[in-house]
Structure formats: C-alpha cells, structure tokens
C-alpha positions as CSV (number, residue, x, y, z in Angstrom):
1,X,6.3,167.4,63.2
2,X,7.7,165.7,59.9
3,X,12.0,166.0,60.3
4,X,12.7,167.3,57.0
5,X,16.3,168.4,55.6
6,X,17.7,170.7,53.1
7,X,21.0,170.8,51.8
8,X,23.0,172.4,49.2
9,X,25.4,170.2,47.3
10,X,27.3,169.9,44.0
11,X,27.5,167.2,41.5
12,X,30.4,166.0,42.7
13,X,28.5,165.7,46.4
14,X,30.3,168.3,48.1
15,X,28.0,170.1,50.9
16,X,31.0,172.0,52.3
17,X,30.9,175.8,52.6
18,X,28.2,176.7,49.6
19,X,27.9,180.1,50.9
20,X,31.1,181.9,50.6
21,X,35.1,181.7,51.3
22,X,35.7,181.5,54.8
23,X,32.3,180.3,56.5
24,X,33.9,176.5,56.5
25,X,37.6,175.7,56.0
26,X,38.4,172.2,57.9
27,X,40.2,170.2,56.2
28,X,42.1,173.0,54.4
29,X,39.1,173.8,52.5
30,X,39.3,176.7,50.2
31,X,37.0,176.6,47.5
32,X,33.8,177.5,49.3
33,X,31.1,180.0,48.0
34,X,30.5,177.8,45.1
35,X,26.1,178.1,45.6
36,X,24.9,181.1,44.2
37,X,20.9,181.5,43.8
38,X,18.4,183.4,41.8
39,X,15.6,185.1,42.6
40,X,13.1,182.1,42.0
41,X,15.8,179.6,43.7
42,X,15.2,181.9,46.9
43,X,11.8,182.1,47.0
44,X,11.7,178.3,47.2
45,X,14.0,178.4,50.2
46,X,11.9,181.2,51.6
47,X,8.9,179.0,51.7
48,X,11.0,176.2,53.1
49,X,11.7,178.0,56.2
50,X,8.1,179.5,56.4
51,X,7.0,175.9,56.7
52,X,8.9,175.6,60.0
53,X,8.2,175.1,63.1
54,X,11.5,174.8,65.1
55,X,14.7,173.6,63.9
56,X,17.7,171.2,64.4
57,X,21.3,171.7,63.7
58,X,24.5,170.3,64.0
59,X,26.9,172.2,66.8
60,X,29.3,173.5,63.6
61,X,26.3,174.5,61.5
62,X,24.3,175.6,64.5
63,X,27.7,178.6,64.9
64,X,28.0,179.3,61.2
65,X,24.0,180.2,61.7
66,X,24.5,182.5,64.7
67,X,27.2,184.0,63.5
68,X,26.0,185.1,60.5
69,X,21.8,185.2,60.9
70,X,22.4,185.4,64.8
71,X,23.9,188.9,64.6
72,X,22.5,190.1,61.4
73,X,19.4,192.9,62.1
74,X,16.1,192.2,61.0
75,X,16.1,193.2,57.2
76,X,12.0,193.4,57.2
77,X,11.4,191.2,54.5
78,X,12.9,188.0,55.1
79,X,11.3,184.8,56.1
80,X,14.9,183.1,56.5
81,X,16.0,186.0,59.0
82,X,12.0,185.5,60.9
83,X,12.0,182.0,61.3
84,X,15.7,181.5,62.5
85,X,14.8,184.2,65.2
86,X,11.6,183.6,66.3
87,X,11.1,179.6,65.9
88,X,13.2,177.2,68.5
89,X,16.1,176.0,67.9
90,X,18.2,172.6,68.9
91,X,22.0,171.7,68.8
92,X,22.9,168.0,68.7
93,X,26.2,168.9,70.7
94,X,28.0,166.9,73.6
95,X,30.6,170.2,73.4
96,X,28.4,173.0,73.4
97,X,27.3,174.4,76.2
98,X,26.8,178.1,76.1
99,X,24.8,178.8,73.2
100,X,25.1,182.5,72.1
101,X,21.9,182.6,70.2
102,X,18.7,183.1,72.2
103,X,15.7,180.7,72.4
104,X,18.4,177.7,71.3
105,X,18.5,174.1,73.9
106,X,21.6,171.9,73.3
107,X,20.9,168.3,73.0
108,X,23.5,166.0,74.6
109,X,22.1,162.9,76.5
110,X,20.1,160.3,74.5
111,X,19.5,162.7,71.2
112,X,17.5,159.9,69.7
113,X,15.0,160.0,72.0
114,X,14.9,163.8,72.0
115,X,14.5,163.9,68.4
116,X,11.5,161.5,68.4
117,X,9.9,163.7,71.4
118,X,10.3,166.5,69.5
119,X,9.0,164.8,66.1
120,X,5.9,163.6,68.2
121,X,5.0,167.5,68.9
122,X,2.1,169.0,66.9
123,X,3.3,170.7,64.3
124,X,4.6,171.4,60.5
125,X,8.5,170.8,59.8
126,X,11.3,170.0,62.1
127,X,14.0,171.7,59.8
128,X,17.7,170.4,59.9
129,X,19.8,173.3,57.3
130,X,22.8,172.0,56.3
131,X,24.7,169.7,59.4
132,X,25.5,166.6,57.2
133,X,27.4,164.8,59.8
134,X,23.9,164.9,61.7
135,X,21.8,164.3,58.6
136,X,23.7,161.1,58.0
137,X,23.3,160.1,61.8
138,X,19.6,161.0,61.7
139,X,19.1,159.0,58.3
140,X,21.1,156.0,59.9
141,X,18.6,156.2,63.1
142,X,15.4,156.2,60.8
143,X,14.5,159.9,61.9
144,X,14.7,161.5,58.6
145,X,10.9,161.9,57.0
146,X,12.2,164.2,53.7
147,X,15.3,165.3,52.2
148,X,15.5,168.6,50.0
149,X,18.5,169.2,47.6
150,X,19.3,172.2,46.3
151,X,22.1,170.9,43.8
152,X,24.2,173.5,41.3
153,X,25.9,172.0,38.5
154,X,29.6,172.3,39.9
155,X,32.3,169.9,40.5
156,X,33.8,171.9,43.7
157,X,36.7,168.5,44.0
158,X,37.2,169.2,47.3
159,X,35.6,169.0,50.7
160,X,33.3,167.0,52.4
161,X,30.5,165.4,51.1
162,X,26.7,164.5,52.3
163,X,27.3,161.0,51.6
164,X,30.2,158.9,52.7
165,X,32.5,157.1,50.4
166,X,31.3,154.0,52.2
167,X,28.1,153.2,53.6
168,X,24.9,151.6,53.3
169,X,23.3,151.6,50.0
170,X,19.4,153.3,49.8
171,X,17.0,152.3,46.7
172,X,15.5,155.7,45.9
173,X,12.5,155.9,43.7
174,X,11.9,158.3,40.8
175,X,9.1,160.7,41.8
176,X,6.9,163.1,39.8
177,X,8.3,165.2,36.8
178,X,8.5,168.7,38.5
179,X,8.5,167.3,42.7
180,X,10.9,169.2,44.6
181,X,12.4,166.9,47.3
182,X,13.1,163.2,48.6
183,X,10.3,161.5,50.2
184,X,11.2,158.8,53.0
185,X,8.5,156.6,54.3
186,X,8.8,156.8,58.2
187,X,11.0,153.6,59.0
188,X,13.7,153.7,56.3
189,X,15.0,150.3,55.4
190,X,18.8,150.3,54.5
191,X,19.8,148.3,51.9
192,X,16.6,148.1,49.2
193,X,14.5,150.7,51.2
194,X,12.3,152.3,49.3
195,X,12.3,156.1,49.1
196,X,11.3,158.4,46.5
197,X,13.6,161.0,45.0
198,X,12.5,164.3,43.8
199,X,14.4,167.4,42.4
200,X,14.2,170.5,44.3
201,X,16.3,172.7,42.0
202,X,18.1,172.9,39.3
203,X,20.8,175.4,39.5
204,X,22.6,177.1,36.2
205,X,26.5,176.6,35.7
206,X,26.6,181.0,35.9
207,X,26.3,182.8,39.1
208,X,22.4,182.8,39.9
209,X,21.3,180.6,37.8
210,X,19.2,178.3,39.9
211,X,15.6,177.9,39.6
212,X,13.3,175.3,40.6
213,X,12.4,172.6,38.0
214,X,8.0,174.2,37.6
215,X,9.6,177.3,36.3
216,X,11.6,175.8,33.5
C-alpha cells in the first residue's frame, strides 16, 4: 500500500481544528471551524477515502474520529462514514491503550517498522487524515509516498501548523496544471529532495466555496 496523507490547512499553515469550534482547543485555540466545503470539494474527499484500504492516525486525531464518525449511524450514502467503519484502523500511540472504536490496533513499540510492514501489504492507500504531529514524523522517517492539501484561502493566525517554524527544508517540484496532490518519490531526500507539488483544491474565501482546480 502507497502511505498517502490529506490535510486541511489555511494559508497561513494552520491544520488546527478545520472542522468546527470545540473539536480541538490546545493551546487555547478558539478559532476552529474555519474549512467549510462544497459539494464538488466533497466528492473529491469521498473518492479519497474510497481509495483506502486501512488507515493511520495519530492518538488525538484517531479520538476526534471516533468521537465524531465512531458514534455517528450509518447515513447510507457516505463513503467517509463506510470506509472509517469497515476498513482497519491504526493509532501511533504509546498512551492509548483501550481503543473505543472497533476493528482499531494501537501501534506503540517500533512504529517504523510497523508502518513499513503495513506499507509492504497488497493493497491501495494507507490513509493518514489529519495527525500532523505524525505526518511530520512519518515525512522525517521517509514513509510518506503522497501528500493531499485541501487549502482554503484563510489566515486562521492562530494554532498549530503542518509545518514547523524550523526544520528541514524540501525542494518541491511544480506538477501538472490541474494535479491534485504532492507526489514524493519513495526515499525522500531532505534538504534538495525532489518531490512534486500538486494542488488538490482550491477553496473560496465564502462558506463552501471550495472546489477542485478541473472544475474551474
């Protein structure tokens, strides 16, 4: 399976509580629900999760999830709700250890190695939603094989970001007019690695006003 990662950010970076006030507030955050989508912005994160095949989260992301789309009934029509509940899922966690949502297997000796085993499975996508703290470890272990962005034209100015202030710089190259996520080649090279970066979305200033770059 190819370990692919989608995250919603601003401009300003910010990947802290996109989805409304209250799902994330460390740090004294208190300006989340700042993502909203549109009906074509959805159906390109529907297809993302249709695509996988079991998924990886961080242990804060991994509780947001089930205690949102962990307790919610199945609506019927959503791919979201279907793969989250039929697919398996893994917590990089040395903390948890009494996971609430079924079919779920915390990861807490050598998660490196755990990651790679479950990369070498037969598969489509090894998803990671969200978890920036473990998308940063994963891209600083060379694990990461594609990055997805969903960013919405709004400086939040507050909260944490996907990217630390410091770090190691990546050389990203510009892909196709209309490509829809960040290709990395298998072993990432810091400093002048080469990667290529490609726009999921592009997400209107109003509320739902995102819609992937083919449409427009």
């Amino acid at each position: 399976m190819k370990l692919m990662t989608t995250t919603q950010v601003s401009v300003d970076g910010v990947m802290q509580g996109p989805g409304g006030p209250g799902e994330d507030e460390r740090g004294v955050f208190e300006r989340g629900g700042w993502a909203h989508f549109d009906k074509e912005a959805g159906t390109v994160m529907d297809e993302i999760f249709r695509r996988a095949d079991a998924f990886l989260f961080g242990r804060r992301t991994y509780e947001i999830f089930a205690g949102s789309w962990g307790t919610w009934k199945d609506p019927g029509d959503s791919p979201i709700w279907t793969a989250l509940h039929t697919k398996p899922k893994y917590v990089a966690s040395t903390t948890l250890t009494d996971p609430r949502w079924t079919n779920t297997t915390v990861l807490s000796g050598d998660v490196a190695a755990a990651v790679r085993e479950l990369k070498a499975k037969p598969g489509r996508e090894l998803q990671v939603q969200g978890s920036g703290a473990l998308i940063r470890w994963l891209l600083d272990n060379q694990l990461v094989d594609e990055i997805t962005l969903f960013t919405f034209p709004v400086v939040v100015g507050q909260g944490m970001r996907l990217f630390p202030d410091t770090g190691p710089d990546i050389a990203l190259a510009t892909g196709p007019p209309g490509a829809r996520s960040i290709q990395l080649p298998p072993r990432l090279e810091h400093g002048w690695g080469r990667a290529t970066a490609r726009l999921v979305a592009e997400c209107g200033v109003s509320p739902g006003g995102c819609s992937p770059p083919s449409s427009r």
